[in-house]
C-alpha positions in Angstrom: -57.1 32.4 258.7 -54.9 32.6 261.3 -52.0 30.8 259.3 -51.3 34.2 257.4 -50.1 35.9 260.2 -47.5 38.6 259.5 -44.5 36.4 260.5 -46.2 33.5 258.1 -45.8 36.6 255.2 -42.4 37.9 256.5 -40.8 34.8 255.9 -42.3 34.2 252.5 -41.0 37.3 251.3 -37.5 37.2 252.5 -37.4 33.9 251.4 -37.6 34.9 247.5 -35.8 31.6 245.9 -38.5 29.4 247.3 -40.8 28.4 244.6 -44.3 30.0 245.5 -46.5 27.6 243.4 -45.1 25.2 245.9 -45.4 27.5 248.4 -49.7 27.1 247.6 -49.4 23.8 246.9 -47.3 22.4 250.5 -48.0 25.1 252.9 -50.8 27.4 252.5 -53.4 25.2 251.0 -53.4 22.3 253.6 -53.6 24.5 256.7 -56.6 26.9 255.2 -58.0 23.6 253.6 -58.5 25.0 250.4 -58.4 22.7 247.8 -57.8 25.0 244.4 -55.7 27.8 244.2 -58.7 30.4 243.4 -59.7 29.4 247.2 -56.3 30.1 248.4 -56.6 33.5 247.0 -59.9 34.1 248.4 -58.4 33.6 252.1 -55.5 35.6 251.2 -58.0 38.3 250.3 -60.2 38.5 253.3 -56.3 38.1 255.2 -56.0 41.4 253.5 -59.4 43.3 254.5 -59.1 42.5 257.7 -55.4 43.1 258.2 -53.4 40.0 259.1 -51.5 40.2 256.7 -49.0 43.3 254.7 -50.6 44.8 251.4 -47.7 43.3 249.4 -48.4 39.8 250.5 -50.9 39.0 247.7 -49.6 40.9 244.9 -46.1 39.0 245.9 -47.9 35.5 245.5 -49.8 36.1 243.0 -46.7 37.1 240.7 -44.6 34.2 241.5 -47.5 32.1 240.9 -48.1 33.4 237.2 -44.3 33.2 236.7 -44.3 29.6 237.7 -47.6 28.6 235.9 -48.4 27.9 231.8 -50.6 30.7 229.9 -53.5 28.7 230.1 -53.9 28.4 234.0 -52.6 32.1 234.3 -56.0 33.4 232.3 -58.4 31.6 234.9 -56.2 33.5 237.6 -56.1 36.2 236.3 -59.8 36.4 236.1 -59.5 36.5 239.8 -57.4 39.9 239.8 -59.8 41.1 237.7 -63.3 40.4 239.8 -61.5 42.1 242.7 -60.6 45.3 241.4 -62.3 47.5 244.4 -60.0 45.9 246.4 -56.9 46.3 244.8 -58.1 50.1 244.9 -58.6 50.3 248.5 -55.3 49.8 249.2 -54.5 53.4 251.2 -52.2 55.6 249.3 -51.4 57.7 252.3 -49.7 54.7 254.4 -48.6 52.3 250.9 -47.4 55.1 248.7 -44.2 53.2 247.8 -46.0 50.0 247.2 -49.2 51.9 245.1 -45.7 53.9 242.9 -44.7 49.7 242.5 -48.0 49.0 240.8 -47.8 52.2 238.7 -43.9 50.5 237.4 -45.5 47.3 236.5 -48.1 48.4 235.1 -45.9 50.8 232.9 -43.5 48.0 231.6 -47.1 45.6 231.4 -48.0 47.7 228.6 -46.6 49.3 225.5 -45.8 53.0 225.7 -48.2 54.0 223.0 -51.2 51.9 224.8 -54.1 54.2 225.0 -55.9 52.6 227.7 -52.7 53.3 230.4 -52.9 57.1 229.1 -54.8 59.9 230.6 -56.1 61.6 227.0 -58.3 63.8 228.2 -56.0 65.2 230.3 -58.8 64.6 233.3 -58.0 65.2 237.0 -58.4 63.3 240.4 -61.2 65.5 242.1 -61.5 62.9 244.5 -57.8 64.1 246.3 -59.3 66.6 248.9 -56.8 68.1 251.0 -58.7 68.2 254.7 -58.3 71.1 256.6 -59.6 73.4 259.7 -62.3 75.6 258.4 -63.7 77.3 261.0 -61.9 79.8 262.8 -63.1 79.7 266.2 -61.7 76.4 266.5 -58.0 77.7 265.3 -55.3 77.6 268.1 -53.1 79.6 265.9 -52.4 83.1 267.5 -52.1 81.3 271.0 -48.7 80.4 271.7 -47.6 77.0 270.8 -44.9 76.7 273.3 -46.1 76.9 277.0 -44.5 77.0 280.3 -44.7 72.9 281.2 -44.0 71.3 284.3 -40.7 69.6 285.0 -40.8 65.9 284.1 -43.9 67.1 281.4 -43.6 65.9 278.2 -43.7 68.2 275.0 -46.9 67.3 272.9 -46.4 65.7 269.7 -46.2 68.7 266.9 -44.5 70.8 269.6 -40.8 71.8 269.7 -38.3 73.0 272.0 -37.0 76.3 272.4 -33.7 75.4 270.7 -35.5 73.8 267.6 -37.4 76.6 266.9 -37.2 78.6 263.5 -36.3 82.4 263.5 -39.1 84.5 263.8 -41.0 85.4 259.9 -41.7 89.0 259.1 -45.2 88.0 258.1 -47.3 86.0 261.2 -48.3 83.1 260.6 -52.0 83.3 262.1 -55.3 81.7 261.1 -55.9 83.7 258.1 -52.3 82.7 256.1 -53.3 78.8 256.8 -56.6 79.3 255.8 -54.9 80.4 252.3 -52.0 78.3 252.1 -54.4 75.2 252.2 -57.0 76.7 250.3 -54.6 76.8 247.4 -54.3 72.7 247.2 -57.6 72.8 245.9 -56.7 74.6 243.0 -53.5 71.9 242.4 -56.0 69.5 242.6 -58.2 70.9 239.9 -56.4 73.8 237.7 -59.6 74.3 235.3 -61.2 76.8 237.8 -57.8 79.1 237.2 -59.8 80.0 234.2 -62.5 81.2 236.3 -62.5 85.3 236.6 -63.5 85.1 240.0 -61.6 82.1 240.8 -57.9 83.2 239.2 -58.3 86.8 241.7 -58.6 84.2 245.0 -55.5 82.3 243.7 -53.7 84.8 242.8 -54.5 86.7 245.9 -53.5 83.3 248.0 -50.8 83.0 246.3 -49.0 86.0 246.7 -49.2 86.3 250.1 -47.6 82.5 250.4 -45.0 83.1 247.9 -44.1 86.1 250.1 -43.9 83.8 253.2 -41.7 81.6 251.4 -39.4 84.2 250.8 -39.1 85.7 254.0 -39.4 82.2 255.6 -36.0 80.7 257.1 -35.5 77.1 256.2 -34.3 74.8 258.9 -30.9 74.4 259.6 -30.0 71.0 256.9 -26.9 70.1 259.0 -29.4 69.8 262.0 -31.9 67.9 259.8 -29.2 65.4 258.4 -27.9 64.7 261.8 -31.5 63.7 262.5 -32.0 61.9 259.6 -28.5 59.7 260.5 -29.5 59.5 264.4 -33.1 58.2 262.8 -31.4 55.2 261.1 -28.9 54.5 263.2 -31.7 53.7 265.6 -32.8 51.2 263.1 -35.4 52.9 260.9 -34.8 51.1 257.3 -37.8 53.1 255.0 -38.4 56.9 255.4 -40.9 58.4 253.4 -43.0 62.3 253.5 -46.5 62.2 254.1 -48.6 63.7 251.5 -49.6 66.7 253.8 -50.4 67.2 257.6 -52.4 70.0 257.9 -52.2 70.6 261.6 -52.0 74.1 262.4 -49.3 73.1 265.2 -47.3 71.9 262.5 -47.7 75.4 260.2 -44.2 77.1 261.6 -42.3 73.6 261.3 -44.1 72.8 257.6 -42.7 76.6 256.2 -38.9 76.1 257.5 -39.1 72.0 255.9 -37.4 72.0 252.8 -38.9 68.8 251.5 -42.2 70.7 252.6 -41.6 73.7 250.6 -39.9 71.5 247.8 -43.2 69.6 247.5 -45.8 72.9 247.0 -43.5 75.2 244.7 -43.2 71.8 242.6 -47.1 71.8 242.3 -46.8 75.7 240.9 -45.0 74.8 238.5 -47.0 72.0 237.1 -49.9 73.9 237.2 -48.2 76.9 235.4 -47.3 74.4 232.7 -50.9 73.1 232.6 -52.5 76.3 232.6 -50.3 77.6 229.4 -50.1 74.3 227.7 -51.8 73.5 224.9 -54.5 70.7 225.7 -56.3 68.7 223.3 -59.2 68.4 225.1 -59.3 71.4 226.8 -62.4 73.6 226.5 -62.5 77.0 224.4 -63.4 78.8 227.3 -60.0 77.6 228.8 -57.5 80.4 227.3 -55.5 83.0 229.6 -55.5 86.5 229.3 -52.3 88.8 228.7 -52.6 89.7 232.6 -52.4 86.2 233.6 -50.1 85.1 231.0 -47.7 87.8 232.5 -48.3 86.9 235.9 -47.6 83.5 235.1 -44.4 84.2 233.3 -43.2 85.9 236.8 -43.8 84.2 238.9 -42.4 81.0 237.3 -39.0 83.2 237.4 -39.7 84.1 241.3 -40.6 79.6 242.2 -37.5 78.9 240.2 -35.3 81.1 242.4 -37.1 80.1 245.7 -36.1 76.6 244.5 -32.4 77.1 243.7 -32.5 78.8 247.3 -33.2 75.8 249.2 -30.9 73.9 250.6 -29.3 71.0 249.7 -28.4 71.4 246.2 -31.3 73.8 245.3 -29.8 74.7 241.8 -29.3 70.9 240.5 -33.1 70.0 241.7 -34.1 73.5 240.2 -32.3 72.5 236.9 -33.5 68.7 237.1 -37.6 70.2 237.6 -36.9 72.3 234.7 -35.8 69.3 232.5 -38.6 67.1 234.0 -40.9 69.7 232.5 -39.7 70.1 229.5 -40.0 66.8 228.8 -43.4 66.4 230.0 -44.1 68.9 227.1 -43.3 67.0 224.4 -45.1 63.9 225.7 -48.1 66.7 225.8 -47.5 67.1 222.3 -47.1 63.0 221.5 -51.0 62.9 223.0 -52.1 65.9 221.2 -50.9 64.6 217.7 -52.7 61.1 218.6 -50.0 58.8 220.2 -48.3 57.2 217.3 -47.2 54.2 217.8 -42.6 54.6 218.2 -42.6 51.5 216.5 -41.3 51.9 212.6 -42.1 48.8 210.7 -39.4 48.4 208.1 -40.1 44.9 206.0 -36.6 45.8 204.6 -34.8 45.6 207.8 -36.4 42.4 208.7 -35.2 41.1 205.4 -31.8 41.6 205.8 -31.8 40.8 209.8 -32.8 37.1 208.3 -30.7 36.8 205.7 -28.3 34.8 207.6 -28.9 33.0 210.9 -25.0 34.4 212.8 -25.4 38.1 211.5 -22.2 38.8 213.2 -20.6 35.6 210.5 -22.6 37.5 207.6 -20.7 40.8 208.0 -17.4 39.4 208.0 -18.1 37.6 204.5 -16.0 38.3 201.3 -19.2 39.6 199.4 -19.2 42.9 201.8 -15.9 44.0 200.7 -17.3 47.1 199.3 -13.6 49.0 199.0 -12.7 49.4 195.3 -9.5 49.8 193.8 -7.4 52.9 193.1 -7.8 52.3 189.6 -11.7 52.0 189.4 -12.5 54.9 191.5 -10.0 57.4 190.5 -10.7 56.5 186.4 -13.4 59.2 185.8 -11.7 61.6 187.4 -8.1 60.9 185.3 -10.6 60.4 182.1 -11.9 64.0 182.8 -8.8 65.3 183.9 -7.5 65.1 180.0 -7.8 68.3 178.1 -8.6 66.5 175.4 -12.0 65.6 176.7 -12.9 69.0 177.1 -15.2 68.8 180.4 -15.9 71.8 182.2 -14.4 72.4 185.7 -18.1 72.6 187.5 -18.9 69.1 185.5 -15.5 67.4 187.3 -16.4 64.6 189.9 -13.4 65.8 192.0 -16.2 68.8 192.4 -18.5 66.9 194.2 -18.2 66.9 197.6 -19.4 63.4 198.2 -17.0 61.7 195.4 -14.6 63.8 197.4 -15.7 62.6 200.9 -15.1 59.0 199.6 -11.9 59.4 197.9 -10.6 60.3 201.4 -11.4 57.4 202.8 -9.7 55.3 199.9 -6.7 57.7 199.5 -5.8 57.2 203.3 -6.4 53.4 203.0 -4.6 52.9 199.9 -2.7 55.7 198.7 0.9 56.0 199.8 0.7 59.5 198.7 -2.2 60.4 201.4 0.1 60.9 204.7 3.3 61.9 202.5 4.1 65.8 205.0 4.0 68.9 202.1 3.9 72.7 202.5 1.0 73.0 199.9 -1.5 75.3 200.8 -4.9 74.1 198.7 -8.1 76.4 198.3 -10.1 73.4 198.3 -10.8 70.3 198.7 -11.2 69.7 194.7 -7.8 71.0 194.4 -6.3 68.5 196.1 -8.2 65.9 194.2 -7.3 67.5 191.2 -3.0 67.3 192.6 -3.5 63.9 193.5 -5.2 62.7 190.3 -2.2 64.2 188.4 -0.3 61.2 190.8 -2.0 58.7 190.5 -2.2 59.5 186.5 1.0 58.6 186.4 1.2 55.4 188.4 -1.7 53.4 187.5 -1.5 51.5 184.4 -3.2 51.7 180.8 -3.7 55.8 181.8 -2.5 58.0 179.6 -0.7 60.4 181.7 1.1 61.9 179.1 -2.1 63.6 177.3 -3.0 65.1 181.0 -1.3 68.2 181.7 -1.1 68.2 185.3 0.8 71.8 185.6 4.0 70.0 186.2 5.8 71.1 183.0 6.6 74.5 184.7 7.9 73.1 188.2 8.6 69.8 189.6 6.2 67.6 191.2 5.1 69.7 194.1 2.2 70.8 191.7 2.6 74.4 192.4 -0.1 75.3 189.6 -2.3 74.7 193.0 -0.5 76.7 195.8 -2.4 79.8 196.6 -0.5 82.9 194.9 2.6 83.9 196.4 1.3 87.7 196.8 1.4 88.9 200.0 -2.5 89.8 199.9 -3.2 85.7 200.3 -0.8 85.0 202.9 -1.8 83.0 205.7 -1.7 84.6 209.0 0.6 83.3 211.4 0.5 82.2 214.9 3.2 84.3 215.8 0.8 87.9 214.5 -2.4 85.9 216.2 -0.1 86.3 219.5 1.0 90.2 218.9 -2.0 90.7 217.5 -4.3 89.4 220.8 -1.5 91.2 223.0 -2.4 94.8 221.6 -6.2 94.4 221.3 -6.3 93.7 225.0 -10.0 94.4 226.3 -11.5 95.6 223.3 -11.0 92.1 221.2 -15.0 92.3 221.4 -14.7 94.9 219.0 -13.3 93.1 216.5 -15.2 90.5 216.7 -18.2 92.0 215.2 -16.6 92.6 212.1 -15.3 88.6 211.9 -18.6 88.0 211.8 -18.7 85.9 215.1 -21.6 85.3 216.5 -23.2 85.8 220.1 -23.1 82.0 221.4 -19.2 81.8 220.2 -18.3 84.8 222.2 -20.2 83.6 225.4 -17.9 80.2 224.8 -14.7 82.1 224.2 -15.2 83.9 227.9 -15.8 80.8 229.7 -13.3 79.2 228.4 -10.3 82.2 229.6 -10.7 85.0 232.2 -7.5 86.2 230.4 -8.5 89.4 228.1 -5.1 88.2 226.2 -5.9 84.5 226.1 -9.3 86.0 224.8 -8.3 87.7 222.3 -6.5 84.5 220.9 -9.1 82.2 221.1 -11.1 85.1 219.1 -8.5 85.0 216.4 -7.9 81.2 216.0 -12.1 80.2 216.4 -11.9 82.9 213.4 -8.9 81.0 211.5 -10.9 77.8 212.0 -14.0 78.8 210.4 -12.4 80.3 207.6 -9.6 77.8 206.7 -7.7 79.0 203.8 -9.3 82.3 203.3 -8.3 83.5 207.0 -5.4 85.9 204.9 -3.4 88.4 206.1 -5.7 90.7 203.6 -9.1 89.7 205.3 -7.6 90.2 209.0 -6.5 93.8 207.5 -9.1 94.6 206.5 -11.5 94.2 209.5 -9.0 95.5 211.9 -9.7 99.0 209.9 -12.9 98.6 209.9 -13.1 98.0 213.7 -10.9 101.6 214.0 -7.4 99.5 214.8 -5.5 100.7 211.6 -2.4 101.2 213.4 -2.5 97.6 214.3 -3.7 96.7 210.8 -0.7 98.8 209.2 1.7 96.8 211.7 0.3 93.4 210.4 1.1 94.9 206.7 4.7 95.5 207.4 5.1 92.2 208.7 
């Protein structure tokens, strides 16, 4: 027994490259005289429940030994882990809470996500996490001071702080009764069914109240002071610091209430109750449903944790915004378990086919046989065969019409078309209409197409196809940048009346004043988010006509002159 002292365990685990199946086999075995390894473990075991050695030392071992052993030994050892079970449990949460959040991780990647057995389906709670407290008031020292006059050379008890470390006075004392409250309230994060409890939901929201009150009137500690103890702590060679679950001292009430980690830790467990309490719960009982009182309560004073949160210090608005997020997502996980816990696994025999078509997939898509691009000729000789007047197909009928022939013939056109990056002053209403100009083109170029039989709108000008410019009128011209800028310079501060009638919506004007505090700059951004979404049709006749309808004629009349 006495071989697995703690040094005996410290060097094992800082010496990680050693092989621990040798470990067993060299070291352990011959000084304990165990002869199998089940033996071994045994001693390890009863090392454990007595205390010579850490809490990590057998879980360390007895995962390098299952890494280093074949399948068929690892399922008589791991019979072991399972016989032992209670003591795997015992292992104290309050003192290991790291190592017990280390289990949780394994266990997590051990199984798959949509494994039933890891999942807590009906949403059941750990009634056997009772927060301990003073219950009787005649033993309470609050009301007496905590800070007597002490001797020279006296030390201050443990819980106790100097004058200089104390927190400024709270408008609300902190006596007997509001600790009574405060730690009466755990019991309802521990188990949030009795919420729905008439007389129940009047004593927590009662207790509650009054603490969210102290919370707000409450200073918090000053963080530079705590950091600088945090640094002195370390320096002085702690390596791990961790926060208890709770202390319920009533010395430590004052010091608990300006903690920010403290006050972190019990607005956190609102807000998960909150969530639990307006969830919907698959398992949850009929009798389980709030009222429109409680519902609105709820909705409160979710607003009021949110803003005590973002008030703490450090960073109080990114952990605010991160708890938020945290919660959201635990929603749709809610969901997930509500609808059954599909597996996220989507079996596709097809994609397995062609994964194993070759064995170097990378080799397989560089072969000749995936050269899907076709030539100019093939893709473009429906469109030139419909183009003809002769074949009398109706403009609706026209591939060039479709707007995923036309998404392709892009692609092709700016791979193989000389005519695709050629600069022009054309104008086009559409997409089509371009198709239709460069169809005319390529007519004309390719072989064995009768371009002669297509009337491409040419005979009346030359080749700029000006059959497809938008009319020359000056109802369809586009408007400028240079009117966007005199435009934007006389609307001023009431470009938010305009805006209305370009149909813009709410989210685009939020966007536009983030993006410029300048009411000009505004104004500009309004104009050309407005040119953007209309394209061609963003005419000097469609700007006209709003500006009148927003009561800036004279600007509108200005813009007609132009």
């Amino acid at each position: 027994m006495t071989c697995m002292s703690t040094d005996c365990s410290s060097d094992y685990t800082q010496n990680q490259s050693q092989c621990a199946f040798s470990l067993l086999e060299q070291v352990f075995l011959p000084r304990t005289k165990c002869k199998t390894c089940d033996q071994a473990f045994a001693v390890l075991l009863n090392s454990l429940r007595v205390g010579i050695c850490s809490a990590t030392t057998p879980f360390l071992l007895l995962g390098d030994v299952l890494d280093c052993l074949p399948l068929d030994q690892c399922d008589k050892i791991f019979s072991f882990v399972e016989e032992n079970v209670s003591t795997w449990k015992s292992v104290n949460r309050a003192t290991n809470t790291v190592f017990c959040g280390r289990i949780q991780l394994f266990l997590a990647r051990l199984f798959p996500l949509s494994e039933k057995s890891g999942l807590n389906l009906q949403s059941q709670f750990n009634l056997e996490n009772i927060t301990v407290f003073n219950k009787n008031e005649q033993e309470s020292t609050l009301g007496q001071k905590h800070t007597e006059e002490k001797e020279d050379g006296m030390e201050v008890e443990e819980g106790e702080m100097g004058e200089d470390e104390a927190p400024a006075p709270c408008s609300i004392p902190i006596d007997y009764n509001l600790y009574r409250k405060f730690w009466t309230l755990q019991d309802y994060f521990r188990n949030p069914v009795q919420c729905y409890d008439k007389f129940c939901w009047m004593t927590f929201l009662k207790f509650s109240d009054e603490t969210l009150a102290v919370f707000k009137s409450y200073k918090l500690d000053d963080m530079q002071a705590s950091k600088r103890k945090l640094e002195e702590m370390r320096a002085s060679g702690g390596e791990h610091v961790y926060f208890a679950k709770f202390l319920t001292s009533e010395k430590l009430m004052d010091l608990q209430l300006s903690d920010s980690n403290f006050r972190r830790h019990i607005l956190l467990q609102y807000l998960i109750l909150f969530q639990y309490l307006k969830g919907q719960v698959k398992f949850k009982s009929s009798n389980c449903v709030l009222n429109d009182d409680q519902t609105t309560w709820i909705e409160e004073t979710t607003k009021l944790v949110y803003q005590l949160l973002r008030e703490i210090p450090p960073d109080g608005d990114q952990f605010a915004t991160m708890v938020e997020h945290i919660l959201n997502t635990e929603e749709s996980w809610n969901s997930w378990k509500n609808e059954g816990c599909s597996s996220f696994v989507k079996e596709s025999d097809e994609l397995t086919r062609l994964w194993n078509l070759n064995q170097d997939n990378m080799e397989a898509c560089k072969s000749d046989s995936r050269e899907f691009m076709p030539s100019l000729d093939e893709f473009f000789a429906e469109a030139i065969e419909q183009a003809d007047p002769a074949n009398m197909v109706e403009e609706e009928y026209k591939v060039v019409r479709n707007p995923n022939y036309g998404w392709r013939a892009l692609r092709l056109l700016s791979r193989r078309s000389p005519h695709f990056f050629q600069p022009t002053n054309q104008k086009f209403k559409s997409l089509a209409d371009y198709l239709d100009s460069m169809v005319s083109k390529l007519a004309k170029e390719l072989p064995d197409i009768p371009s002669e039989e297509i009337k491409t709108g040419e005979d009346d000008d030359d080749d700029n196809g000006d059959n497809l410019l938008k009319d020359s009128n000056d109802s369809d011209k586009m408007v400028t940048n240079q009117q966007m800028d005199d435009i934007a310079a006389k609307l001023g501060t009431q470009w938010k009346m305009l805006a209305s009638h370009l149909e813009m919506k709410a989210a685009e004007l939020r966007e536009i004043e983030t993006d410029s505090e300048d009411v000009d700059m505004q104004a500009k951004l309004l104009l050309v988010a407005w040119q953007d979404r209309e394209g061609s049709q963003a005419t000097v006749e469609s700007l006209v006509t709003a500006l009148n309808a927003a009561g800036f004629s004279q600007i509108a009349d200005n813009l007609n002159e132009a």
